[in-house]
C-alpha positions in Angstrom: 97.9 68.3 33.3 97.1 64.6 33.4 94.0 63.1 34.7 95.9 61.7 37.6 97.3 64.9 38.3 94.0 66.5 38.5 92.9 63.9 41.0 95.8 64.6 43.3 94.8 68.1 43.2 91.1 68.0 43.8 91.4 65.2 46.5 94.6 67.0 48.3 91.9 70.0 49.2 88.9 67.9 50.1 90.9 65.0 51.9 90.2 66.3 55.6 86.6 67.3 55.0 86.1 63.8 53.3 88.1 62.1 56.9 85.4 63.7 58.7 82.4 63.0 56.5 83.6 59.1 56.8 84.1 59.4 60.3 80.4 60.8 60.8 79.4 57.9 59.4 81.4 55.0 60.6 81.7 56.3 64.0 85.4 55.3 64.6 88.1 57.1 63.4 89.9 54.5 62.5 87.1 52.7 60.5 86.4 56.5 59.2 90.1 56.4 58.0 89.4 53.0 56.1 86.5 54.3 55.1 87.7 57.7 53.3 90.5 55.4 51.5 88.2 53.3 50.2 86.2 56.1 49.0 89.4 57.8 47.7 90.4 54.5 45.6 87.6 54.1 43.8 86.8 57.0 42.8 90.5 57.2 41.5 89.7 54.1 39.8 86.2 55.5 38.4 87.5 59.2 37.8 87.0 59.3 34.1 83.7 59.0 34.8 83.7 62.0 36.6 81.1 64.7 34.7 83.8 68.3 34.6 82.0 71.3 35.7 80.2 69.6 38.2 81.1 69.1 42.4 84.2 67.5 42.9 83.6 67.3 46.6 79.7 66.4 46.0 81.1 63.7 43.9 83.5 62.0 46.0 80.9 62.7 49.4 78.2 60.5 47.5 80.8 57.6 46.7 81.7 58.1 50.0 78.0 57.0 51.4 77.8 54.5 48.7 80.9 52.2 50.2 79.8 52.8 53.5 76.4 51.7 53.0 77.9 47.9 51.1 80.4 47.7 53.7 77.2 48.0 56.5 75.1 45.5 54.4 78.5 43.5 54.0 79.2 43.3 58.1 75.2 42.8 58.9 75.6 39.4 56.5 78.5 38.7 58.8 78.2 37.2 62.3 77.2 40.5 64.1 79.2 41.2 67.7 78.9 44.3 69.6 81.6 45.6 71.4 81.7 46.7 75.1 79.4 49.9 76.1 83.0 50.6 78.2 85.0 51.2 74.4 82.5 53.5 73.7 83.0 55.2 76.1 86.6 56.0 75.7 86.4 57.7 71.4 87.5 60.7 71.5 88.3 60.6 75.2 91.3 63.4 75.6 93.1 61.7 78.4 94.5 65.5 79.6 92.3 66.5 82.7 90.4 69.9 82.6 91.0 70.5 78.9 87.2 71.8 78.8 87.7 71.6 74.8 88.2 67.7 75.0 85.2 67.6 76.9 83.1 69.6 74.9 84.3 67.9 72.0 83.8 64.3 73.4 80.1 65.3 74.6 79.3 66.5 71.1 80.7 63.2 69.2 79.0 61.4 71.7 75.7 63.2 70.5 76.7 63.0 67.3 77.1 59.2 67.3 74.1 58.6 69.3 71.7 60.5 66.0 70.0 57.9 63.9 72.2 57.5 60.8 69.6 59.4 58.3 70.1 62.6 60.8 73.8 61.8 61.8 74.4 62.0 57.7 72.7 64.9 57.0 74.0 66.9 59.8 77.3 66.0 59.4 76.9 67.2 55.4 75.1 70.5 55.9 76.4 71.5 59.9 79.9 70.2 59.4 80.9 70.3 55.9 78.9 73.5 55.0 76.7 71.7 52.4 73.6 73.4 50.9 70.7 71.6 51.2 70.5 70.9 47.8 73.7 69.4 47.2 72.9 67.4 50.8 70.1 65.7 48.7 72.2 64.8 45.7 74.5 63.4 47.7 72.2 61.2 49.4 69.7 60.6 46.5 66.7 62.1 48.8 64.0 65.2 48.1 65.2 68.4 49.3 62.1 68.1 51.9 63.5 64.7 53.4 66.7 66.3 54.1 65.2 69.2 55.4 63.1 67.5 58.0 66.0 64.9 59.1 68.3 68.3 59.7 66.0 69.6 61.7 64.9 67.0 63.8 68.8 66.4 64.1 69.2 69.6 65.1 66.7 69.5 68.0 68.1 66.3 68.9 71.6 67.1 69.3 70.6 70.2 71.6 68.6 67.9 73.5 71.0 65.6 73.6 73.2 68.4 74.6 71.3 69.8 77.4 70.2 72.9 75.2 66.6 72.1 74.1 63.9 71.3 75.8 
C-alpha cells in the first residue's frame, strides 16, 4: 500500500468529522469547507512526517487549528469588515416552516457560534467529535486543566445560552 493510498484511506473516514471541526471554528460552512481542504492539503503534503502508531484524526484536528489560527492572524492584518448582524442571522436557517429539528439545530449553532473561541474549540473537540480530554489538549497544545475548565464553563454557557441553566 502506498503512502498516498494510506492517506486516502485515513482521511476518507475522518473527512466529515474534520468538516465539522473546521466549521466549529470558522463559523461558516463554507469557510469551514475551505478550511478542512486546506487542512487536508497540507497534511497530504506533510504526511511523511506523520509519527505511525499515533492519532491519525488527532493529527490532522491539530493542523486543522494551526491553518485556521494563520489564516485569522492573516485576515486581522487585512482591512477588517464585518458583515451585516441580518447574514448572521440567516446560517443554518432551514427555510421549511415548523421543522422543530431546523430550529433546534439553528438555536444550538447560534449558541455555538456565539462561545468564545477557546470554549467553542474545546467543546466542539470533546462534545462533538467525542475527544478525550487528553487528546483535546494535544490538539490544542494546552494542560489538561485549561481544557477542562474552558469545557466546562462552555458547557454552562451553552445551556445558558440555551435557556437550560441558570
Amino acid at each position: 500500500m502506498t503512502p498516498s493510498s494510506t492517506f486516502d484511506q485515513e482521511l476518507a473516514a475522518i473527512w466529515p468529522r474534520l468538516r465539522r471541526f473546521a466549521y466549529s471554528l470558522a463559523r461558516d460552512p463554507t469557510d469551514g469547507d475551505d478550511l478542512a481542504q486546506m487542512a487536508a492539503e497540507k497534511a497530504f503534503k506533510s504526511f511523511h512526517q506523520f509519527q505511525p502508531g499515533t492519532r491519525f484524526d488527532s493529527w490532522l484536528f491539530r493542523i486543522c487549528r494551526t491553518v485556521w489560527i494563520d489564516t485569522v492572524r492573516s485576515n486581522r492584518r487585512r482591512v477588517s469588515h464585518e458583515a451585516p448582524a441580518e447574514l448572521g442571522e440567516i446560517i443554518g436557517f432551514d427555510p421549511r416552516p415548523g421543522a422543530e429539528a431546523a430550529i433546534d439545530l439553528a438555536r444550538a449553532m447560534d449558541a455555538m457560534n456565539r462561545l468564545p473561541d477557546e470554549q467553542r474549540e474545546i467543546v466542539s473537540l470533546i462534545l462533538i467529535e467525542g475527544f478525550g480530554y487528553r487528546e483535546a489538549a494535544e490538539i490544542l497544545d494546552q494542560p489538561i486543566g485549561t481544557v477542562s475548565s474552558r469545557l466546562a464553563r462552555g458547557r454552562q454557557a451553552l445551556m445558558t445560552l440555551l435557556g437550560e441553566g441558570e
